[in-house]
N, C-alpha and C positions, 0 to 999 in steps of 0.2 A: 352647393357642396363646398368646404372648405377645404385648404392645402392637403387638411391631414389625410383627407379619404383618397385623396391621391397616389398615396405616400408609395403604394405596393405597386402602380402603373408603371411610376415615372420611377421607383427602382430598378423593375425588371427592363424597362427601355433601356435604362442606362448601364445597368451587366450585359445587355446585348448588344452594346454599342450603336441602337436604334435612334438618331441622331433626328429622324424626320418626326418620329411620333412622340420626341421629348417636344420639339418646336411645336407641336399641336396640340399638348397639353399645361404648357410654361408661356406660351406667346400671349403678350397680354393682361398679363396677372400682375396682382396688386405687390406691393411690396412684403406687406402680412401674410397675402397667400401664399406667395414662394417661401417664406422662413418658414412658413409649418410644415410645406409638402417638401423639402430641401434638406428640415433637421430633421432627423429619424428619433424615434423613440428609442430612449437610452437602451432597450434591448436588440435594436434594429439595425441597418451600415446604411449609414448615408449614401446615395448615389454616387457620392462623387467620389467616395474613398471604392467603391465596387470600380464603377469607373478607371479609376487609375489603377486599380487592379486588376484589370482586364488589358487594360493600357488603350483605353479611347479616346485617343487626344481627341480630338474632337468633338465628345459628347463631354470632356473635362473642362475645354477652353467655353464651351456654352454655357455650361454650368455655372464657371465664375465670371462670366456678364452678369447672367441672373443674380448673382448676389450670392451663389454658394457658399458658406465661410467654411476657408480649407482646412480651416484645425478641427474640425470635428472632428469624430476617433469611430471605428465599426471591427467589426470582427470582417476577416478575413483566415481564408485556408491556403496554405501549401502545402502540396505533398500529401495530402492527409493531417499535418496538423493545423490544430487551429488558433489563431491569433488576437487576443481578444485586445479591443483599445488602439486597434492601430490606425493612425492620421493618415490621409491620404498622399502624403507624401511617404512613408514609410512605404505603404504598400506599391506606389509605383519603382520606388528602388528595387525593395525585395524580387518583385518581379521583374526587372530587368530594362523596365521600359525608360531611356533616357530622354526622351520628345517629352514625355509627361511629365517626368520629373524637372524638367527645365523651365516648362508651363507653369507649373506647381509655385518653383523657384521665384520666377521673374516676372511674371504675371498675377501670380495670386500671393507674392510675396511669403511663401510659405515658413514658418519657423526651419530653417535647417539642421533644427537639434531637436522637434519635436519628438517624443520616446510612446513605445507602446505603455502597456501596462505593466511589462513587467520591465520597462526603460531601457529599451533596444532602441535604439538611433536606426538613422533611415541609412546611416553610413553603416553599420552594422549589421542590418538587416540586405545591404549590397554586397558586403563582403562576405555573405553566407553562401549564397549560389554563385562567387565570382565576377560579376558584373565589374569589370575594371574601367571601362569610361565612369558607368556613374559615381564611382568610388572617387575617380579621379576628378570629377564633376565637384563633387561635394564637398571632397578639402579645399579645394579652389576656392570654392565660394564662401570658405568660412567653419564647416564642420569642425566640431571636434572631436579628435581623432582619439582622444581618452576617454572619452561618453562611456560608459561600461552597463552595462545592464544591471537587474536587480543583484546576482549573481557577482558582482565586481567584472567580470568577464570582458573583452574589450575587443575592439574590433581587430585587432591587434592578433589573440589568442584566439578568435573563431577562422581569422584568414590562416591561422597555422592550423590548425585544426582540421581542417578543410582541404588544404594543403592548397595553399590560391600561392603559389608562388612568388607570380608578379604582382600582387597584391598587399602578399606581407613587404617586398623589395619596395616596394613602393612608399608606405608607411613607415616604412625606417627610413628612407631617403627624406621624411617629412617630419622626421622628428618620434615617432613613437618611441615608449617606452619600454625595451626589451625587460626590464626586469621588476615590473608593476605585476603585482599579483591581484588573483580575485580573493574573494570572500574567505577564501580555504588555503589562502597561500600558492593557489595554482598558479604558473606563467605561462606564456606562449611556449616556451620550451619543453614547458611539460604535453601540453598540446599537439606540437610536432614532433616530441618524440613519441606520444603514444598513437599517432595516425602516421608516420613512420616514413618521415619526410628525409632524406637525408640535407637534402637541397636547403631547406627553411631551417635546420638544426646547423647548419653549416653560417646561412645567412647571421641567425642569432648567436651564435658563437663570434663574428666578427663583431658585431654589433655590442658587443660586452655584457650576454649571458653568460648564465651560470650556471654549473648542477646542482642549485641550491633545490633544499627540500620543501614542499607547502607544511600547513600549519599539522596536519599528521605522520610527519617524516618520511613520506613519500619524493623521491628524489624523479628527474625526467627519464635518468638512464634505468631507475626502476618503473617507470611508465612504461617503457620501450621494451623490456624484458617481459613483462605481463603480457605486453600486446604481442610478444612473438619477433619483435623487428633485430636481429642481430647486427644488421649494421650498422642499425643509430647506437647499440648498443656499446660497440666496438671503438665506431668514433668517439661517443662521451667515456668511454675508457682512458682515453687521452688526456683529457680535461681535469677528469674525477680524483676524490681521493682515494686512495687503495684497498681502502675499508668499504667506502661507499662501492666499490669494483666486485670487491668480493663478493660482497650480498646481493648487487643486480643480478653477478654469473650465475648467481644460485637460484635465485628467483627465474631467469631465464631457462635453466634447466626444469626447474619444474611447470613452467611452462611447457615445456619440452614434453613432459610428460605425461600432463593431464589433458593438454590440448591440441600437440601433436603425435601424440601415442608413438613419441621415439623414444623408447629407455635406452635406446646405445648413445644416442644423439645427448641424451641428459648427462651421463656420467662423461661422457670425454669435457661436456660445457664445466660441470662440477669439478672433475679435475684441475681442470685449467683457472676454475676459482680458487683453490689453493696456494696457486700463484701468489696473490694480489693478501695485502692487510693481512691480520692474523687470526689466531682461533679466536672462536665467541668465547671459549670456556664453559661453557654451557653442557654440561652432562647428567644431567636430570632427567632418568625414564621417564615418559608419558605415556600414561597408564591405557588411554583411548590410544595412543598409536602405536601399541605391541610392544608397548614399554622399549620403546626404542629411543634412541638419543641422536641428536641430529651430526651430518656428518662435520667432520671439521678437520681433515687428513686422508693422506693417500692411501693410508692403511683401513681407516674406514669405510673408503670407498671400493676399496679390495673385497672389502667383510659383504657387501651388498652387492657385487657384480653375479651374475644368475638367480639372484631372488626377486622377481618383478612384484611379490607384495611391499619387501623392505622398502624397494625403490619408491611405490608407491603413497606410502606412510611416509619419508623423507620427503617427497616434495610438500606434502601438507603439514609438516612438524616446520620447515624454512621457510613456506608462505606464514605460516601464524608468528614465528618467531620476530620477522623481519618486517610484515605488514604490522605487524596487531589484530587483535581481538577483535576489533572494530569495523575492520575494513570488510567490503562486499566479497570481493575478492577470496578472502580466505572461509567464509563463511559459504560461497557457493560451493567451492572445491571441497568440504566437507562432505556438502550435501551431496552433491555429485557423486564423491567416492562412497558412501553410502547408498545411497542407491544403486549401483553399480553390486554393491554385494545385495541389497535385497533382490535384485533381480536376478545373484546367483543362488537365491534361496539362504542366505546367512541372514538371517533376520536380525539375529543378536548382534551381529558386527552393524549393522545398518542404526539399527535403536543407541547407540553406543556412541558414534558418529555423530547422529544428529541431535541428538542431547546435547552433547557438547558444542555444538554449533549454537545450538538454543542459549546453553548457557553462557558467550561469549555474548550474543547478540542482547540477553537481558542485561546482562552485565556493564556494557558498551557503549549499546546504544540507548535510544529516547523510547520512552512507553509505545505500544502500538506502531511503532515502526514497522512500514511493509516487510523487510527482510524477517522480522519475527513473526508476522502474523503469517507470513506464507511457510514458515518452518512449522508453526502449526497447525496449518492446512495442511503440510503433507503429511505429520502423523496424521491428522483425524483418517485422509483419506486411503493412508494406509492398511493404519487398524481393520478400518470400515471394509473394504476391501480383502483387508485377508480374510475376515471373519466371517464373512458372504459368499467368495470361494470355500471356504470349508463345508458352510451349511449347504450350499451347493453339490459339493464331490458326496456330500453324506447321502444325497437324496438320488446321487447316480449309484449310489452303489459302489461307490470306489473304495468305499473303505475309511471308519474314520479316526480322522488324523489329531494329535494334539495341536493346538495353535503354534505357527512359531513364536508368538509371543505370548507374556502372560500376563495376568491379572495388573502386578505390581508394576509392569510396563507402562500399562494404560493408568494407572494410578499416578506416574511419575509425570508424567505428561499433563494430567488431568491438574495437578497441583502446581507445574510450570504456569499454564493456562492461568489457573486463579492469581499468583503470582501476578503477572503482567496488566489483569483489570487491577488490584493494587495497586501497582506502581504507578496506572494513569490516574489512579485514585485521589492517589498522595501527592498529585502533580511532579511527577521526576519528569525531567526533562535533563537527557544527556546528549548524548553528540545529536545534534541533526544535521547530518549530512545530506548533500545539496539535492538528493534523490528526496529524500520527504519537502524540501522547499519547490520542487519542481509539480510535483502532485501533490496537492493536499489533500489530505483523506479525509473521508467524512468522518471523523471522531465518533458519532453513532452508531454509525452502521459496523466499526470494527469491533467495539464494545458489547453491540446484540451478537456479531458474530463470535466472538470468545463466550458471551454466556450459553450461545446453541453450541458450543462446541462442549462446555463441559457439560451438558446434558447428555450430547451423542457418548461423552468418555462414562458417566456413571452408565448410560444402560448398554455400553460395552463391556463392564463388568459382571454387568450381570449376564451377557450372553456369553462369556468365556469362563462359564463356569465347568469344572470338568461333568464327564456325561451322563456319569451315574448319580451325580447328583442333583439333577436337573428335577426338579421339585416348582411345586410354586414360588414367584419370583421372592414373595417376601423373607421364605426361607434361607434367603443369604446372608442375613446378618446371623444365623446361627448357626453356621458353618465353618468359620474360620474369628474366632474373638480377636485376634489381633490384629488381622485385615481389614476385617469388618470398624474397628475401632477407628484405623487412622483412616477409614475410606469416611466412615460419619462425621471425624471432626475435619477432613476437607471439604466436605460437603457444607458443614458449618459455615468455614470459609466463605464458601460461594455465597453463602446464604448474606453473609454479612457487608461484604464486598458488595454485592447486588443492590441491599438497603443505602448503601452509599450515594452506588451513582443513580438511584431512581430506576429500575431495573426490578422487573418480576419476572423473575426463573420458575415459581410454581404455575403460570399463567402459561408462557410459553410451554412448560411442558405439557400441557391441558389442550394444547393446539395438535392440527393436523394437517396445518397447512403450511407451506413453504420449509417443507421437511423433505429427505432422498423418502423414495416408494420404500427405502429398506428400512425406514431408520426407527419403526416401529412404535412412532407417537399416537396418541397418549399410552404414557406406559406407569404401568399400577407402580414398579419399582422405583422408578425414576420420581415419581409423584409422592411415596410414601418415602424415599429417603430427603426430601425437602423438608415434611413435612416432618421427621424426627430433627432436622437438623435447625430448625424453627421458624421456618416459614410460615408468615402469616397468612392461613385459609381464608379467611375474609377482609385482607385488604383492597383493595381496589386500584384497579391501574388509571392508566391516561385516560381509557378509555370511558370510564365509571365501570368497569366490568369488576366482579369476584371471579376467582379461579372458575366455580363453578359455573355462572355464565360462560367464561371461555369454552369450558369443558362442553357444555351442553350445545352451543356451537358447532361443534362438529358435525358432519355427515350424517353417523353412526354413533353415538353418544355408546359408551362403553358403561354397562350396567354396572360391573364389578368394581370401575374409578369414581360412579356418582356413588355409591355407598362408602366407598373410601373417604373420599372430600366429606360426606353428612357425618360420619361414623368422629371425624377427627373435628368437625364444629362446623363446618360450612354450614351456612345461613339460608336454609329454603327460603324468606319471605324477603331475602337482597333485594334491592333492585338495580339495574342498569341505568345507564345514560338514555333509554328508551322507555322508562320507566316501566320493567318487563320486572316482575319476582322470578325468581330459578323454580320454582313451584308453576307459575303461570308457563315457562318453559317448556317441565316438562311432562304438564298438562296436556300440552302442544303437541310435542315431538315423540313421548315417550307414554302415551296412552296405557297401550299395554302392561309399561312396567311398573302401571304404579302402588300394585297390588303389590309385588316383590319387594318394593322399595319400603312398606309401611313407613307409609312419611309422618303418622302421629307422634313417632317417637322422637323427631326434630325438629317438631314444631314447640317455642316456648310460649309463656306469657307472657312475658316481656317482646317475643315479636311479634305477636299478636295486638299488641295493645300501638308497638312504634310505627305497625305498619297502617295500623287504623287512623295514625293520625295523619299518617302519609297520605293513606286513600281519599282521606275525609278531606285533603289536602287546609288542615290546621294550623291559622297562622304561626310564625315562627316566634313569636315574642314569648312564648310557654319557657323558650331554649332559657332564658334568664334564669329560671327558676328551677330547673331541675341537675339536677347533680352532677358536677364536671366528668366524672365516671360513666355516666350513662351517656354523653355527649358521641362518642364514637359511636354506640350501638345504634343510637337514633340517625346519624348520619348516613349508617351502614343501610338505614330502611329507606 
């Protein structure tokens, strides 16, 4: 056998720091065998980085007799996350282990600046859990102490962070750079004041920081206020300009308010912002927050003592003003206050709220940005939700209730949603903020999830229809013409936007699987309004499937949707990627119905004759000669 069958023995020897049964499987081996059972396959961790990650001096100093070469790179875990690319010198820092890493260092000659993947220094990866020998180990020998990761971030700003004390003291004693920013303009300062160090904010204050802002105007002493810390806040009051004073106090009161649930605690902070810089000028009601205008006087603040909703609206009218539109921060406090009233039953105040959260985040942010896709997870799952308790309390007998929302709700949302596959359509890319560089999403799987969501919003239309008019589904476009109108050209929309990214909406809604139990697919309505809005019945996905294959698919194949799909052109004699016709289907599956279905009436000549040459499997040189027109049909067989 060669190194490589080895490979998972003499790994787990060496995570368990099993030192006798590495020497029982390594003693003796050629040079070739140990480089294959020694490099791990690029999705595997080398021994020796497990090793130092466990901290086995011993089974590490064996290892590079053998020939181990140290810069290899493995995944490793802390905490729960995981690290991908990390050398085994990285992972002995991070862990704490100094014997190894001195090993690492002076025996295996280890690079001292080797970087994970996302280029975390091993001195960086010490300065996260505190380790201050190895920290001190590693400038000694050479580290450098400005290595910043992919993020710009520096060992510098994660020891403040962290709040390593004699760690940051240390690093300034060695030269670090207090006013080096990351990627976003961030500095250490911003870092100790948002983890609310007074000690490190004092340190970089001597040191010749500053309350300078990162690249979104975000200043340290408003880091500090967000996180709640008044005392860093008080001290960079010192420092700051007056202006800059004003807006932290105000930001910290609302803090005050959303996350400490002090409203007395907020207006005395508010007051005291009066103090400092002068009015915004800013008196422009807004319409989502009770057409109220933000405070900017002691008289103002008069007008709002015993009203805890005003207060409420002011702290989120001064986080948007002062953060921006953009920021996480102001967009969660949104949502939060919103939800807070749908869970007092105000549904209107909630849908109101979060729309406009929506509309800052498309506005602001990049396409498919987490913070947007999860604002529209929580309408879907709102909607979804109220509209399930309703049919619910109906079936107890409680009595039934109108939705607190309506039609035109789910429609607003529904056309947000379309909105958003656009924008990824059209390639917009605006702020990406360091939260989308930290997780990368899977660009597909947000994209299927926008198009099941406007699926779920059209046949939530159709279930919030009111009760006496609850009819067959199709009956809703003639119900309301001017609802019905602009619900059909959004649907168009989707229909188009879909054609874009390679995307079949009438396929998925033809499915029954990986749907809520509630969500009542396949649905005749949701299927007939694709197919008004122009959905191609006989296109073909990835899969080589027609709609109607999907359709037929299912479990329970729904009589009334296979007559829909043949009635509007779907193609009984299709075939699949299995070379299956929808006819041979549901031959199959649907015996019984195929008296109901009289399928003479959609069978043509023309498929008759493409699928004959199918059958007859007819070499393909004919395709020269027959007419560019007929070239889909015959593909289609």
């Amino acid at each position: 056998m060669n190194g490589e069958d080895y490979r998972a023995l003499v790994f787990n020897s060496a995570r368990d720091g099993n030192l006798r049964r590495l020497n029982i499987f390594l003693e003796d081996r050629s040079p070739d065998w140990l480089f294959g059972c020694l490099t791990a396959a690029p999705s595997r961790t080398p021994p020796i980085v497990i090793a130092a990650r466990n901290g086995h001096l011993g089974v590490v100093r064996y290892l590079l007799t053998k020939g181990a070469d140290v810069s290899v790179r493995g995944t490793v875990a802390f905490d729960g996350e995981v690290i991908p690319g990390a050398p085994a010198l990285w992972a002995a820092a991070a862990a704490g282990h100094l014997d190894v890493v001195r090993c690492l260092v002076e025996e295996g000659k280890a690079d001292i600046n080797q970087t994970t993947n996302s280029n975390s220094s091993p001195l960086r990866g010490a300065c996260y859990d505190g380790h201050f020998r190895i920290v001190e180990y590693l400038v000694n020998k050479g580290a450098d102490i400005e290595l910043a990761n992919r993020h710009g971030h520096t060992p510098l700003m994660i020891a403040a962070f962290k709040m390593r004390t004699d760690i940051v003291q240390f690093l300034l004693q060695r030269g670090a750079d207090p006013l080096k920013s990351s990627a976003k303009g961030n500095t250490a300062m911003h870092d100790a004041a948002e983890a609310g160090s007074e000690t490190i904010v004092k340190m970089l204050l001597d040191a010749g920081a500053h309350n300078m802002p990162d690249d979104f105007g975000v200043t340290p002493m408003m880091c500090a206020a967000l996180a709640g810390h008044e005392r860093v806040v008080r001290l960079l009051a010192n420092v700051a300009e007056p202006q800059h004073t004003r807006d932290a106090m105000k930001l910290y009161g609302a803090t005050l308010v959303d996350k400490k649930m002090d409203l007395g605690a907020a207006i005395r902070i508010w007051n005291e912002a009066m103090t400092y810089g002068r009015p915004s000028g800013i008196a422009t009601p807004i319409d989502v927050y009770d057409n109220l205008v933000e405070l900017d006087s002691f008289s103002d603040i008069r007008n709002v003592v015993g009203d805890p909703d005003a207060i409420r609206m002011q702290a989120l009218i001064m986080r948007e003003r002062i953060l921006g539109g953009f920021h996480h921060e102001t967009h969660y406090f949104i949502r939060y206050r919103g939800a807070v009233f749908c869970d007092l039953g105000q549904v209107d105040r909630c849908f109101q709220l979060w729309m406009h959260a929506l509309k800052l985040q498309q506005t602001h942010l990049c396409a498919l940005h987490p913070s947007t896709m999860s604002t529209i997870g929580a309408f879907l799952d709102t909607f979804m939700l109220t509209v399930n308790e309703g049919i619910i309390n109906a079936n107890l007998d409680m009595g039934v209730r109108p939705p607190p929302f309506s039609r035109s709700n789910v429609l607003h949302v529904f056309d947000a949603t379309i909105t958003e596959m656009q924008r990824y359509s059209g390639g917009d890319v605006r702020i990406r903020t360091e939260d989308t560089l930290e997780e990368v999403e899977d660009e597909d799987k947000c994209t299927d999830f926008l198009m099941l969501a406007c699926l779920q919003f059209i046949l939530l239309v159709s279930r919030l229809r009111p009760i006496e008019n609850k009819g067959p589904e199709e009956d809703l476009m003639e119900e309301d013409g001017l609802f019905a109108t602009t619900l059909l050209e959004t649907v168009c929309r989707l229909v188009k936007v879909c054609d874009q990214l390679s995307m079949y909406p009438l396929h998925a809604a033809c499915q029954d699987t990986d749907k809520p139990v509630t969500a009542r697919f396949p649905s005749s309505f949701v299927i007939g309004m694709l197919l008004r809005a122009g959905a191609d019945v006989n296109s073909k996905d990835h899969n080589g499937k027609t709609a109607l294959h999907t359709l037929l698919q299912c479990d329970k194949p729904r009589l009334s949707i296979v007559k829909l799909l043949l009635e509007r052109g779907a193609k009984l004699l299709a075939r699949n990627a299995n070379d299956e016709t929808c006819l041979e289907i549901i031959n199959r599956k649907m015996p019984q119905s195929l008296a109901q279905l009289k399928l003479g009436r959609y069978i043509t000549l023309a498929g008759l004759a493409a699928n004959a040459l199918q059958r007859h499997r007819v070499p393909r040189d004919f395709l020269s000669i027959v007419p560019k027109d007929l070239l889909p049909m015959l593909r289609l067989y």
